[in-house]
C-alpha positions as CSV (number, residue, x, y, z in Angstrom):
1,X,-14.4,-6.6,-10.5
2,X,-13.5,-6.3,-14.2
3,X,-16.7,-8.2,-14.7
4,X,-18.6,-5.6,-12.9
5,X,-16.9,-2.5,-14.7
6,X,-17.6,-4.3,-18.7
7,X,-21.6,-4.4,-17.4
8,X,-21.8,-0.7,-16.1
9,X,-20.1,0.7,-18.9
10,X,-22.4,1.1,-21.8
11,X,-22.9,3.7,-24.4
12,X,-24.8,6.2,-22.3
13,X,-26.4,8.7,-24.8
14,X,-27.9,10.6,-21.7
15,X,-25.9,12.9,-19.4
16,X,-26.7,14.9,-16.1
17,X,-25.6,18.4,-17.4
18,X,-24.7,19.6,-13.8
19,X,-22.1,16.9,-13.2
20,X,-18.7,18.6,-14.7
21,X,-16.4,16.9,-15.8
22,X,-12.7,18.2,-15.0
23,X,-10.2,18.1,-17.3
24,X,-7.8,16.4,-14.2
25,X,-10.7,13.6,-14.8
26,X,-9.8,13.2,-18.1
27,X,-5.9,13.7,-17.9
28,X,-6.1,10.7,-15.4
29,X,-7.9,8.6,-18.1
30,X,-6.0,9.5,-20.9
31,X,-3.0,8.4,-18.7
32,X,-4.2,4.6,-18.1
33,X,-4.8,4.7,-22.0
34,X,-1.5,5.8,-22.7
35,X,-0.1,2.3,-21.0
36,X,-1.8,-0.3,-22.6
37,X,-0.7,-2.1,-25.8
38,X,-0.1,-0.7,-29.4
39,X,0.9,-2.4,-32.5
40,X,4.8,-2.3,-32.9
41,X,4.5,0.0,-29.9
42,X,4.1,3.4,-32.2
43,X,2.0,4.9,-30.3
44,X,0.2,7.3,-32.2
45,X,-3.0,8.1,-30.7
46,X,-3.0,11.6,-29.5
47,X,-6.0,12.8,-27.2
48,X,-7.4,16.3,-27.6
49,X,-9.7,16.6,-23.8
50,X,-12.5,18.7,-24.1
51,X,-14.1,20.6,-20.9
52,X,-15.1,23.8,-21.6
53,X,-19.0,24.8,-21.5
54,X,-18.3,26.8,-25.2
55,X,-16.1,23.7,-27.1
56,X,-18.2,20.9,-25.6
57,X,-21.1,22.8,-26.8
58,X,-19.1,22.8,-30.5
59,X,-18.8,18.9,-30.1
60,X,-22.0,18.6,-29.2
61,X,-23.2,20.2,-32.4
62,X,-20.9,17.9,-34.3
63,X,-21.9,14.3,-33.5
64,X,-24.8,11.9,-34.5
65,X,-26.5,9.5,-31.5
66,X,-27.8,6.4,-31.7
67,X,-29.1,6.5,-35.5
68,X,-30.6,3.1,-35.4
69,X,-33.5,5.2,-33.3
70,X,-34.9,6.4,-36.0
71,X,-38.3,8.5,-33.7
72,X,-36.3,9.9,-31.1
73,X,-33.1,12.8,-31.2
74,X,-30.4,11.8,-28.8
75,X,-29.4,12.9,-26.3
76,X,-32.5,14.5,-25.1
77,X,-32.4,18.1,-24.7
78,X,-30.7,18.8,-21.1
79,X,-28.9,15.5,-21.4
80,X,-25.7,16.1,-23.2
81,X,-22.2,14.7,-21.7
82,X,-20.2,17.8,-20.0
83,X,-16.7,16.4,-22.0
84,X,-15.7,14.9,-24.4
85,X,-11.8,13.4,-25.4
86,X,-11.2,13.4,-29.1
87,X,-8.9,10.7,-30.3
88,X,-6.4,11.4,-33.3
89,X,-4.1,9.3,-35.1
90,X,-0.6,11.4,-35.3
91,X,0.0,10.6,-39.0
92,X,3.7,11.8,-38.5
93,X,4.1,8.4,-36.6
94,X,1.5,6.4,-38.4
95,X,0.9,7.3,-42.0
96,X,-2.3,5.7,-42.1
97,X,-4.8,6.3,-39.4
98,X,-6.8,2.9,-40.7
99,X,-3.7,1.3,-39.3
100,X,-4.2,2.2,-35.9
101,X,-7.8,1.3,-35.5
102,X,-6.5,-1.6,-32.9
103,X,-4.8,0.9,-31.1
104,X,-7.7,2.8,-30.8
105,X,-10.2,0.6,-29.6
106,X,-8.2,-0.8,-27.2
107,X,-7.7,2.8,-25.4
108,X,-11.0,4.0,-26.2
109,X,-12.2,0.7,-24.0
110,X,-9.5,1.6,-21.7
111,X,-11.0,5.4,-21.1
112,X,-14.5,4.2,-20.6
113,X,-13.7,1.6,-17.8
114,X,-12.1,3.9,-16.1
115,X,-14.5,6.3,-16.4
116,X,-17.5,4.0,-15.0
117,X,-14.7,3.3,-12.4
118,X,-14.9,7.2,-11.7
119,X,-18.7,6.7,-11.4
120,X,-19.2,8.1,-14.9
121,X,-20.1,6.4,-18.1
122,X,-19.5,7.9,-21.5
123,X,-20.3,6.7,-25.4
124,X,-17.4,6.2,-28.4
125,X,-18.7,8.5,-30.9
126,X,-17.4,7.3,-34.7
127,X,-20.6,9.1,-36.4
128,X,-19.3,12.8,-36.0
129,X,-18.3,15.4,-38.6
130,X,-14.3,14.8,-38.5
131,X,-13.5,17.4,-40.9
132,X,-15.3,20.6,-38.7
133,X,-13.7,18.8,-35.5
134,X,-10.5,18.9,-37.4
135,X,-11.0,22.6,-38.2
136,X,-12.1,23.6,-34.6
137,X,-10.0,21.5,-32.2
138,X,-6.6,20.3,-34.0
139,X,-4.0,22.4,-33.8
140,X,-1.9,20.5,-36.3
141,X,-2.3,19.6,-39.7
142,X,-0.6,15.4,-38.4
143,X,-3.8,15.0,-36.4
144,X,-6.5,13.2,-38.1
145,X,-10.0,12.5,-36.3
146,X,-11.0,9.3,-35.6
147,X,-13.3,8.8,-32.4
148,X,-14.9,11.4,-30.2
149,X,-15.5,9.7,-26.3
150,X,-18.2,11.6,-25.0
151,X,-17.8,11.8,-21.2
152,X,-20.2,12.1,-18.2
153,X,-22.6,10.9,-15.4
154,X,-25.1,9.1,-16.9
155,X,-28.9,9.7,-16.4
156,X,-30.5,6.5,-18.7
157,X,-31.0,3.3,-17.5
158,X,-29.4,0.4,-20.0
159,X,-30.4,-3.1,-20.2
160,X,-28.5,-5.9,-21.9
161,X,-30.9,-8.4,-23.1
162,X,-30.3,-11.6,-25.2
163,X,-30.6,-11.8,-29.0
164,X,-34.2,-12.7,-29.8
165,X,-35.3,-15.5,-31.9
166,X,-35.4,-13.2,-35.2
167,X,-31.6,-12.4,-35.1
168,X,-31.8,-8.8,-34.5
169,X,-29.3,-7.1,-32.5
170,X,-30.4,-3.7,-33.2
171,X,-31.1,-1.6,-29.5
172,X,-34.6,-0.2,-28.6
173,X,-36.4,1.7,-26.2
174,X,-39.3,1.0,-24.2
175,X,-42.4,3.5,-23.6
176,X,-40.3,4.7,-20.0
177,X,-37.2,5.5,-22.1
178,X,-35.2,2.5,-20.9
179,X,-32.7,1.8,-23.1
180,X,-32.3,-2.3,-24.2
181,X,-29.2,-3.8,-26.0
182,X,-29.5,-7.0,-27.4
183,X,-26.5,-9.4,-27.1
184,X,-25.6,-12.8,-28.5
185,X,-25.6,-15.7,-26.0
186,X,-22.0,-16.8,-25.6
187,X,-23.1,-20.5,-27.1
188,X,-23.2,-18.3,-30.0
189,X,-19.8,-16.6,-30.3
190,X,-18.0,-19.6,-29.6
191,X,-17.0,-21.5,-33.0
């Protein structure tokens, strides 16, 4: 089962715009997140959840998709998630947020299993203008930006694929818009 949720849940960076996310979706999420491990249990991640037609549309405007596709803008036009959660480091309880980068993969990974549980899908965002979602969604000067989860019922297709003979493991898409991630054969993780 675990198996089946790590394959479904990809980095969707295509959305149906009529699914709606509710925020009791993402308190639910953000409540399995809050449970799992963190170095010397601080606990500083701090989750700002993001619903609303007008603030998505603000996070929307503030991230950067899938920049190794150089000849096509993601998402497409009509196809942007409908929430997002936007993870902070609470630098009252750990002074550096580059400390807590464990901490937050681990929940991020955490939020987006449970999402595909949900029958959604979502994408960890890194490439987003922290300072203007500083400015727009953090209420306190302790919360620092690190990760925007963009949340949603995915529309795309995604296809893992192994690593071909040149070594590349950047992700393409084919003339129908299918999506392909390339992935290293477990002969070759394994030292």
């Amino acid at each position: 089962m675990l198996r089946d949720l790590v394959l479904n849940n990809r980095s969707y960076r295509g959305f149906d715009e009529s699914f709606k996310v509710s925020e009791e979706e993402l308190k639910e999420l953000v409540d399995m997140a809050r449970l799992t491990a963190s170095g010397a249990n601080l606990q500083p991640i701090k989750y700002h959840l993001i619903t609303g037609e007008k603030e998505v549309e603000k996070m929307n405007g503030l991230t950067r998709w899938g920049k190794m596709l150089t000849e096509i803008t993601l998402p497409h036009p009509g196809q942007y998630p409908t929430a997002y959660i936007l993870m902070v480091v609470d630098t009252d309880i750990c002074k550096d947020p580059g400390k807590a980068d464990t901490d937050v993969g681990i929940a991020a990974q955490t939020i987006l299993l449970g999402a595909v549980e949900k029958g959604m899908g979502g994408c960890m965002i890194g490439n987003f203008d922290k300072a203007k979602a500083f400015e727009i969604f953090c209420q306190k000067e302790n919360h620092v930006p690190v990760l925007a989860l963009a949340i949603g019922k995915p529309l795309e297709k995604v296809n893992l694929v192994d690593v071909g003979e040149d070594g590349s493991t950047k992700y393409y898409r084919d003339e129908n818009d299918v999506h392909y991630v390339p992935k290293r054969k477990l002969g070759d993780v394994l030292v």
